[in-house]
OpenMM code with the backbone's topology and positions (N, CA, C; nanometers):
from openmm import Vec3, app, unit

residues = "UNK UNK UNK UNK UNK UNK UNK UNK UNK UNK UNK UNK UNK UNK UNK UNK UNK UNK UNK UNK UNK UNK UNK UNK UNK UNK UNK UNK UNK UNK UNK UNK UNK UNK UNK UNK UNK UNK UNK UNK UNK UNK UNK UNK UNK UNK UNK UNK UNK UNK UNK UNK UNK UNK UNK UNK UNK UNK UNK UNK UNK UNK UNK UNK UNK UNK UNK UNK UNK UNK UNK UNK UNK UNK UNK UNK UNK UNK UNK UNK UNK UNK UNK".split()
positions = [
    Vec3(-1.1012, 4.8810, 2.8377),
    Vec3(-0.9978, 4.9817, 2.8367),
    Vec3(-0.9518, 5.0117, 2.6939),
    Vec3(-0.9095, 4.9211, 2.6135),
    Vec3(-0.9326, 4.9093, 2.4558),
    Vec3(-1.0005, 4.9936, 2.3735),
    Vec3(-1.1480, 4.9744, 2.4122),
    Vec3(-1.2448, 5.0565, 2.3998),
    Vec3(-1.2320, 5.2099, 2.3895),
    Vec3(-1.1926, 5.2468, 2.4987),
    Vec3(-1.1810, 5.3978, 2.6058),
    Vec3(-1.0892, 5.4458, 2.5064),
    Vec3(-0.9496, 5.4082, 2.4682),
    Vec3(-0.8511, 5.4328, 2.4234),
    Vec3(-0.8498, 5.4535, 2.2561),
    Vec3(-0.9085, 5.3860, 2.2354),
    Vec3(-0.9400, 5.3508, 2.0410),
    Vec3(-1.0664, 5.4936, 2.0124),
    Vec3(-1.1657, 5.4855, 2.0973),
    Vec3(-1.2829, 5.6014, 2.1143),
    Vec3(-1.1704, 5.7368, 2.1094),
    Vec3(-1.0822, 5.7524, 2.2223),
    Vec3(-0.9715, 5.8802, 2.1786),
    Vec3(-0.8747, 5.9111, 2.0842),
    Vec3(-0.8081, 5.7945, 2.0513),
    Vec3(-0.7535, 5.8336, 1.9468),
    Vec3(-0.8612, 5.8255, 1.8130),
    Vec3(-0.9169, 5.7969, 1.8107),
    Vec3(-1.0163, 5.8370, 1.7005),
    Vec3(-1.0563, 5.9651, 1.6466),
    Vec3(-1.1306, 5.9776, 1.8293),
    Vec3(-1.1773, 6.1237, 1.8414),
    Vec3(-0.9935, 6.2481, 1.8210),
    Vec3(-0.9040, 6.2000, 1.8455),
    Vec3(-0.8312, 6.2878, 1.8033),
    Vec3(-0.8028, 6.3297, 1.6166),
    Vec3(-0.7957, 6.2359, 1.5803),
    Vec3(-0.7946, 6.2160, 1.4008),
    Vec3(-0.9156, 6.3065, 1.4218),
    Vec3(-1.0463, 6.3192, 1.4469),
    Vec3(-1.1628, 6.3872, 1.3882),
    Vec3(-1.1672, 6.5278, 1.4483),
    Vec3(-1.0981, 6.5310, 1.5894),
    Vec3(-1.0948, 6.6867, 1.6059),
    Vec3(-0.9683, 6.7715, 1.5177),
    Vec3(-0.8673, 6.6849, 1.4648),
    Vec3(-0.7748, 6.7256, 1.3938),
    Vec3(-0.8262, 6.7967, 1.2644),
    Vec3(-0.8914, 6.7210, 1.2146),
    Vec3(-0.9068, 6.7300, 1.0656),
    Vec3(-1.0450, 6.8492, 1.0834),
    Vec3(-1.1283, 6.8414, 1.1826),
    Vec3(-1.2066, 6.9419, 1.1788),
    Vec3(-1.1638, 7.0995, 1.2299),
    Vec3(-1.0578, 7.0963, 1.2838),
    Vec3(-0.9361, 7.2193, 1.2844),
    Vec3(-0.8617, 7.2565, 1.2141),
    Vec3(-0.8377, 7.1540, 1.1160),
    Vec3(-0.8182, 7.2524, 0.9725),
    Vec3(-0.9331, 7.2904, 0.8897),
    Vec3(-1.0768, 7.2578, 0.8889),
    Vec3(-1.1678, 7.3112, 0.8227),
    Vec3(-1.2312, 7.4609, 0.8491),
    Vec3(-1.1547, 7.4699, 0.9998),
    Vec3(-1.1820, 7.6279, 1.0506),
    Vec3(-1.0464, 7.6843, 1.0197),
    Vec3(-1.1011, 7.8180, 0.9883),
    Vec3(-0.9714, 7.9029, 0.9347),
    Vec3(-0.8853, 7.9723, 1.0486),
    Vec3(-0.7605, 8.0102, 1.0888),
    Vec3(-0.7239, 8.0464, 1.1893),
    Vec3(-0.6483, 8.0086, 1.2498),
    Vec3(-0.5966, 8.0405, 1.3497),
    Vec3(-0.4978, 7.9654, 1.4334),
    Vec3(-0.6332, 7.9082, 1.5405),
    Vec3(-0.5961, 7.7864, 1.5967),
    Vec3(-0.6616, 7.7212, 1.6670),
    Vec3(-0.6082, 7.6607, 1.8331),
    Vec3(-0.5505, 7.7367, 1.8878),
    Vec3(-0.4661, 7.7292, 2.0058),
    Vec3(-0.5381, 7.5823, 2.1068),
    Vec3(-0.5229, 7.4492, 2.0698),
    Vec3(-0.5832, 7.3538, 2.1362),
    Vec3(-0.4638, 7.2318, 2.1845),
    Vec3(-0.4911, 7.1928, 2.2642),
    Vec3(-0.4038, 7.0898, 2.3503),
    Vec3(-0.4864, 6.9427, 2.2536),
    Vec3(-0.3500, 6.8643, 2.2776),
    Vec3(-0.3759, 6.7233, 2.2452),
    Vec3(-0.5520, 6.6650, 2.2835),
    Vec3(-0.5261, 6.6856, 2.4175),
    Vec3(-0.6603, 6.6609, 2.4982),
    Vec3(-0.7788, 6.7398, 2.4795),
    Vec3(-0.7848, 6.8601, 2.4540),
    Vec3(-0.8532, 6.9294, 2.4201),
    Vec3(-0.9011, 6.9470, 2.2311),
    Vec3(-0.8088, 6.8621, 2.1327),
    Vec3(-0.8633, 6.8560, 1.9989),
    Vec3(-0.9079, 6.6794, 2.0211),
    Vec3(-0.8666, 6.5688, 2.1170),
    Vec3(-0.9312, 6.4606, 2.1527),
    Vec3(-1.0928, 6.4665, 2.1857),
    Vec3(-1.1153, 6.5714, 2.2618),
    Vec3(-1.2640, 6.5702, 2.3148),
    Vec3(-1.3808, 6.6519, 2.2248),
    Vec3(-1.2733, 6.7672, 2.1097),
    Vec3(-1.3601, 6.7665, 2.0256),
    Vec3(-1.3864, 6.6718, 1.9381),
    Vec3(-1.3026, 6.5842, 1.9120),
    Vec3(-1.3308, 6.4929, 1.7974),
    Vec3(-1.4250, 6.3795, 1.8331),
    Vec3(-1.4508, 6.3810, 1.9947),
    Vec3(-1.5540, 6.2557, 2.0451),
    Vec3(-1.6813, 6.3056, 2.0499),
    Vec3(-1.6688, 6.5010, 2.0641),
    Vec3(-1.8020, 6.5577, 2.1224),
    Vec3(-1.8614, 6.5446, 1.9033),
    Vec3(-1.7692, 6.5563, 1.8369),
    Vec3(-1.8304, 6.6107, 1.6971),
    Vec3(-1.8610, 6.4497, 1.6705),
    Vec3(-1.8093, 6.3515, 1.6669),
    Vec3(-1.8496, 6.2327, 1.6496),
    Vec3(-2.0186, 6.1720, 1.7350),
    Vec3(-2.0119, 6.2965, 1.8084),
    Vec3(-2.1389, 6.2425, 1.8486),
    Vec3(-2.2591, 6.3560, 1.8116),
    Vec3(-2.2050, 6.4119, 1.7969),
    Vec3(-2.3107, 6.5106, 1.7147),
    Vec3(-2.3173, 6.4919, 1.5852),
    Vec3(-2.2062, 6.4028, 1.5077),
    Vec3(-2.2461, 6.3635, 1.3570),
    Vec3(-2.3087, 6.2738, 1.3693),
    Vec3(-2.3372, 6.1928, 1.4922),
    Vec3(-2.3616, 6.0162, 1.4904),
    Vec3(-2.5523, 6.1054, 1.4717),
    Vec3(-2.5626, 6.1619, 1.5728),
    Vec3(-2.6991, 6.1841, 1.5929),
    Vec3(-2.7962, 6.2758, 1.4837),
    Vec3(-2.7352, 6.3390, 1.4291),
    Vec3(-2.7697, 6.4504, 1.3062),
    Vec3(-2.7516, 6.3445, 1.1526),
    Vec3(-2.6677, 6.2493, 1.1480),
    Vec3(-2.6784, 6.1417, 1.0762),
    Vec3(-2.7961, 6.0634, 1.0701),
    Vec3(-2.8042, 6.0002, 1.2216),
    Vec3(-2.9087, 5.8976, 1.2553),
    Vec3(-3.0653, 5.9904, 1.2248),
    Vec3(-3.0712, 6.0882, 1.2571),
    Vec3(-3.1882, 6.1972, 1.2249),
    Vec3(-3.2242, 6.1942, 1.0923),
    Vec3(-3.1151, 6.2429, 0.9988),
    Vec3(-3.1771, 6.2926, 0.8904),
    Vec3(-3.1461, 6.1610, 0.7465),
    Vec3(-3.0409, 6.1025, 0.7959),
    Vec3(-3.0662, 5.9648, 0.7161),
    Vec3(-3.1237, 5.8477, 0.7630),
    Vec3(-3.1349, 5.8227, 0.9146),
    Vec3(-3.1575, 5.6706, 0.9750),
    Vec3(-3.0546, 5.6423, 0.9616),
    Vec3(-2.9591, 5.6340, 0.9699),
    Vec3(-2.8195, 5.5832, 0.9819),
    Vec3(-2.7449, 5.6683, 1.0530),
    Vec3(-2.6104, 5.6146, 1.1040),
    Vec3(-2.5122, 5.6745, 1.1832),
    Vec3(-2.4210, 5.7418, 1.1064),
    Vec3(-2.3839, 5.8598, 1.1054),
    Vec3(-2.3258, 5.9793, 1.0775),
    Vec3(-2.2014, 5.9547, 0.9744),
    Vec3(-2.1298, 5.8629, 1.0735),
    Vec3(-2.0241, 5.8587, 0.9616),
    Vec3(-1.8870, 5.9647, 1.0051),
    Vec3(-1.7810, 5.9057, 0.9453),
    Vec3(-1.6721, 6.0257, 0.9509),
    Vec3(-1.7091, 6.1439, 0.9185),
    Vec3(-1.8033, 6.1560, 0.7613),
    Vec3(-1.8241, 6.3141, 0.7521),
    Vec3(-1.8905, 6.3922, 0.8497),
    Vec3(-1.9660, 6.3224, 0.8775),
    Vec3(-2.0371, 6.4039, 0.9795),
    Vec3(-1.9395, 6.4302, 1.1066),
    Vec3(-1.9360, 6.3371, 1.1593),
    Vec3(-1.8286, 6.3583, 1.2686),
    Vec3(-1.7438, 6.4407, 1.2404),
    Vec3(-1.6173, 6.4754, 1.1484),
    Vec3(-1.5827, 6.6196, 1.1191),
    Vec3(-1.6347, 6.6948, 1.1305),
    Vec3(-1.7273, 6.7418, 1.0629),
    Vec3(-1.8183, 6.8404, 1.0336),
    Vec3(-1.8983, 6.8661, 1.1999),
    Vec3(-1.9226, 6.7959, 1.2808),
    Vec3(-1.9433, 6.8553, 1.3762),
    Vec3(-1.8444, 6.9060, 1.4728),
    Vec3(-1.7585, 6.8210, 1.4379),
    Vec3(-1.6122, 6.8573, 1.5293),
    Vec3(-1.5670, 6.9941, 1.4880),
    Vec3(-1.5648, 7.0176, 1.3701),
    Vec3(-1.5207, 7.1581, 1.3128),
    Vec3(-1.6296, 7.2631, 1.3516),
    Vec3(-1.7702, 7.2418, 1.3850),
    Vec3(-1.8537, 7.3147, 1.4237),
    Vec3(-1.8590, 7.3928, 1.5223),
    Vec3(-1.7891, 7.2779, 1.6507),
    Vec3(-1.7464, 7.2935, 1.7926),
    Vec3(-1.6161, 7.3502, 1.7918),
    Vec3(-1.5195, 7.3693, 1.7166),
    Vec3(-1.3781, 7.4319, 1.7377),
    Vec3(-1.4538, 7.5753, 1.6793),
    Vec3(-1.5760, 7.6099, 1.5860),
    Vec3(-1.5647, 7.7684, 1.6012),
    Vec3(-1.6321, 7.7913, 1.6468),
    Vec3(-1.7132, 7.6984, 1.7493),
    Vec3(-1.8000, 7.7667, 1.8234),
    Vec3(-1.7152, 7.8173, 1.9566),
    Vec3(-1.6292, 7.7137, 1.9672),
    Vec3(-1.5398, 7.7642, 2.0907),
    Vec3(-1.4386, 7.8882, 2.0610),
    Vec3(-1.3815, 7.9336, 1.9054),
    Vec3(-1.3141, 8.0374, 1.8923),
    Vec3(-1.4233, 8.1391, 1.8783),
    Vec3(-1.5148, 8.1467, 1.8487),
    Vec3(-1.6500, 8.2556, 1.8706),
    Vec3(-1.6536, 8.2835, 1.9710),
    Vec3(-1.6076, 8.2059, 2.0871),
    Vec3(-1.6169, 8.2736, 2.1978),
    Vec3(-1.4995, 8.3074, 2.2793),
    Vec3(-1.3909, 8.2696, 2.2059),
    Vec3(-1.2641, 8.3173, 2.2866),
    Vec3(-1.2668, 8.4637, 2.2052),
    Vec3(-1.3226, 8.5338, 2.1288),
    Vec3(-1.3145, 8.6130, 2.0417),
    Vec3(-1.4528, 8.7250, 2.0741),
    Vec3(-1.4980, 8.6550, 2.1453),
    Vec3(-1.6061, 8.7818, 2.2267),
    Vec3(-1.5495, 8.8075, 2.3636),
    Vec3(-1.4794, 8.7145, 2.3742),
    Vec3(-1.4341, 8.7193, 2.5546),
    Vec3(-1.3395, 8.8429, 2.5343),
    Vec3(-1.2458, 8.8062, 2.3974),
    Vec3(-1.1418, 8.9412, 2.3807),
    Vec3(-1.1679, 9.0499, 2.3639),
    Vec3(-1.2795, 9.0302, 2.2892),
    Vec3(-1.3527, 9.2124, 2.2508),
    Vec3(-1.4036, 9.2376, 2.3958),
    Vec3(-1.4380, 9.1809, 2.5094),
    Vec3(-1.5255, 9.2712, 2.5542),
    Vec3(-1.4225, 9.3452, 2.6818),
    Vec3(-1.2994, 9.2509, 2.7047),
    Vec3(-1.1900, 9.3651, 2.7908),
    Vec3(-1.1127, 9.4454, 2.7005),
] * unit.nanometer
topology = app.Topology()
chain = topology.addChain("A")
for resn in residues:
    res = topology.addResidue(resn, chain)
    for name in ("N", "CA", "C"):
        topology.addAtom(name, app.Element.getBySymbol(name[0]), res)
């Protein structure tokens, strides 16, 4: 349970900090900048482990977390243009 709990607040610090690397207002819930920071931590772990053999690291983990917050405003932003 330790585990579960330490993995989220983690992942919150990394979806944080990768929401200020996107420009904008970023309209996200506690829970919702938590799950980016676990989904970008795992997309840095693996794009790390790829291109160095090693695990990603905080930078990476930002950096994917921030990837995923504009990929998700890219699309709240086509959803608006198209009504």
């Amino acid at each position: 349970m330790a585990l579960i709990v330490a993995i989220l607040l983690l992942g919150l610090v990394v979806g944080a900090l990768g929401r200020l690397l996107v420009p904008g207002p970023n309209p996200m819930g506690i829970v919702k900048t938590a799950l980016v920071g676990v989904a970008g931590g795992l997309i840095g772990g693996l794009v790390g482990n790829a291109v160095f053999d090693e695990p990603g690291g905080l930078l990476f983990a930002v950096l994917g977390a921030a990837l995923i917050v504009w990929w998700i405003e890219r699309g709240r932003a086509r959803r608006a243009d198209t009504y």
